[in-house]
RODO-2510 file (C-alpha; in nm, 4 decimals, decimal comma):
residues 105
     n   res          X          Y          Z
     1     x     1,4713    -0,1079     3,2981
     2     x     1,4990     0,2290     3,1748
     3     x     1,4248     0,5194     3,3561
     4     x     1,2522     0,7887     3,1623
     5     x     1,1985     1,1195     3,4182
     6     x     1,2706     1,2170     3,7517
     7     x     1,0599     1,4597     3,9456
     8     x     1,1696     1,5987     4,2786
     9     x     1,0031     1,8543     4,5000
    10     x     1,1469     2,0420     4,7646
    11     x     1,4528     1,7621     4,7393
    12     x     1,8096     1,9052     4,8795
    13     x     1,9350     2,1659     4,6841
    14     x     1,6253     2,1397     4,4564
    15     x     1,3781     2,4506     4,5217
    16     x     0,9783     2,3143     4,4332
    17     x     0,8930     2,1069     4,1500
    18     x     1,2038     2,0299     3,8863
    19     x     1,1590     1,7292     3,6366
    20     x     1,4629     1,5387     3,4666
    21     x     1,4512     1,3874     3,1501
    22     x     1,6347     1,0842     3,1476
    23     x     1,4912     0,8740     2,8359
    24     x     1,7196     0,8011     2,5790
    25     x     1,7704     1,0034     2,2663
    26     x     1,7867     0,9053     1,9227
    27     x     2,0335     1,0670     1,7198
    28     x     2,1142     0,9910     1,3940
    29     x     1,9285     0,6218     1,3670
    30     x     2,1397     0,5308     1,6674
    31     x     2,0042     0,4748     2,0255
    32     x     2,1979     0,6997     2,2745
    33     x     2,1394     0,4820     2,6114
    34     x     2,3703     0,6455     2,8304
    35     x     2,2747     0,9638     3,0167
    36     x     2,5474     1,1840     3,1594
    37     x     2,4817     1,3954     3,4996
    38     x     2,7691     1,6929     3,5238
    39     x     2,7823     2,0133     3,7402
    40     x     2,9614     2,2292     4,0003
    41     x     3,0157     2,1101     4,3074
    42     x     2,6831     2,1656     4,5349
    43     x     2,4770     2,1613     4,1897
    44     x     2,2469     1,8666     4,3006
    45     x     2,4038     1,5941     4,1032
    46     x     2,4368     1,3008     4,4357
    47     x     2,1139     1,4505     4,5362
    48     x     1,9523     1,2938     4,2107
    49     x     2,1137     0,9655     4,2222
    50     x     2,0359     0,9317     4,5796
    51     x     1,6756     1,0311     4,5448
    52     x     1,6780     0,7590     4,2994
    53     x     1,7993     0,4996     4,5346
    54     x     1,5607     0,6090     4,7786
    55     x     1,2657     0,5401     4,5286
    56     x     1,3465     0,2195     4,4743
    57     x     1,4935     0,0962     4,7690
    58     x     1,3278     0,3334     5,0408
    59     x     1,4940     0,2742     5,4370
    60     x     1,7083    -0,0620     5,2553
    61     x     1,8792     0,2471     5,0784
    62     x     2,0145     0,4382     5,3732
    63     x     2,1073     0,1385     5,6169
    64     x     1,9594    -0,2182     5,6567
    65     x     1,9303    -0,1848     6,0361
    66     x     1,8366     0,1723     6,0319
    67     x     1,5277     0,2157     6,2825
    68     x     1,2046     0,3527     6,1818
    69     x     1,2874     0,6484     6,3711
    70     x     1,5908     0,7095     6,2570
    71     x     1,4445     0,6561     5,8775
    72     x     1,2307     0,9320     5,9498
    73     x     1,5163     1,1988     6,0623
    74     x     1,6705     1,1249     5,7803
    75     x     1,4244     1,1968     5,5327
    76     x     1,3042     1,5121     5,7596
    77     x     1,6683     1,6091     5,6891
    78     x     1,6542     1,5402     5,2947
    79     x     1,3950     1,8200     5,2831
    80     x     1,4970     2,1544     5,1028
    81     x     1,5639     2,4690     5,3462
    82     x     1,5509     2,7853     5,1268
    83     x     1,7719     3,0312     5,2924
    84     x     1,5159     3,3363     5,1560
    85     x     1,1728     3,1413     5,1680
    86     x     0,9226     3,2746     5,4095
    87     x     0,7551     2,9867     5,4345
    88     x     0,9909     2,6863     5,4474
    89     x     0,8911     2,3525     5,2865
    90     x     0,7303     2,0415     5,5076
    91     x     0,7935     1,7700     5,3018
    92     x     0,9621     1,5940     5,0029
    93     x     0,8663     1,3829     4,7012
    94     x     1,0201     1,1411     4,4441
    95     x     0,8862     1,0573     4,1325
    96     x     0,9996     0,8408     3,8933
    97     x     0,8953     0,7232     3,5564
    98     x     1,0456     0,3985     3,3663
    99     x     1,0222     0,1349     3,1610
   100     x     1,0158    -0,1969     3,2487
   101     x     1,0517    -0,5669     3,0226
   102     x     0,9392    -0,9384     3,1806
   103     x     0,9909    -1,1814     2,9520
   104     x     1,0616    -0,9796     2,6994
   105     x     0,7821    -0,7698     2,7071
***
């Protein structure tokens, strides 16, 4: 599987709508598989790989016997909180585009 973007809105640190390209480059004739997240501390970078847990996995990627309840604080909790917004954000998404081969297709 390869995943190709990552949208977020309203996701942690992430203000609205911001879109990560994650496909692999070709440089050169050569594939480039391997993408490389870097930044200051606080810049967002376990708040993408966790947001792409929580795609795929959903509650399985928090806790196994996390209640439904307790599912639901969490995600309430995942939801950005602009310090200077004047109207603060309800909700959260996750998007994520990828490829995807079965039996070699």
């Amino acid at each position: 599987m390869l995943i190709n973007k990552l949208t977020v809105c309203d996701l942690g640190v992430f203000e609205g709508l911001v879109q990560f390209d994650l496909a692999p480059r070709q440089i050169r004739s050569r594939v480039r598989p391997v993408v490389l997240l870097g930044g200051l501390n606080g810049a967002g970078k376990t708040t993408v790989l966790n947001a792409i847990r929580l795609a795929f996995y959903g509650r399985l990627a928090i806790s196994a016997g996390m209640s439904q309840k307790a599912y639901e604080q969490h995600l309430l909790s995942l939801v950005h909180k602009g310090r200077q917004a004047l109207v603060q954000p309800e909700g959260a998404s996750v998007a994520i585009e990828f490829q995807h081969a079965v039996l070699g297709v």
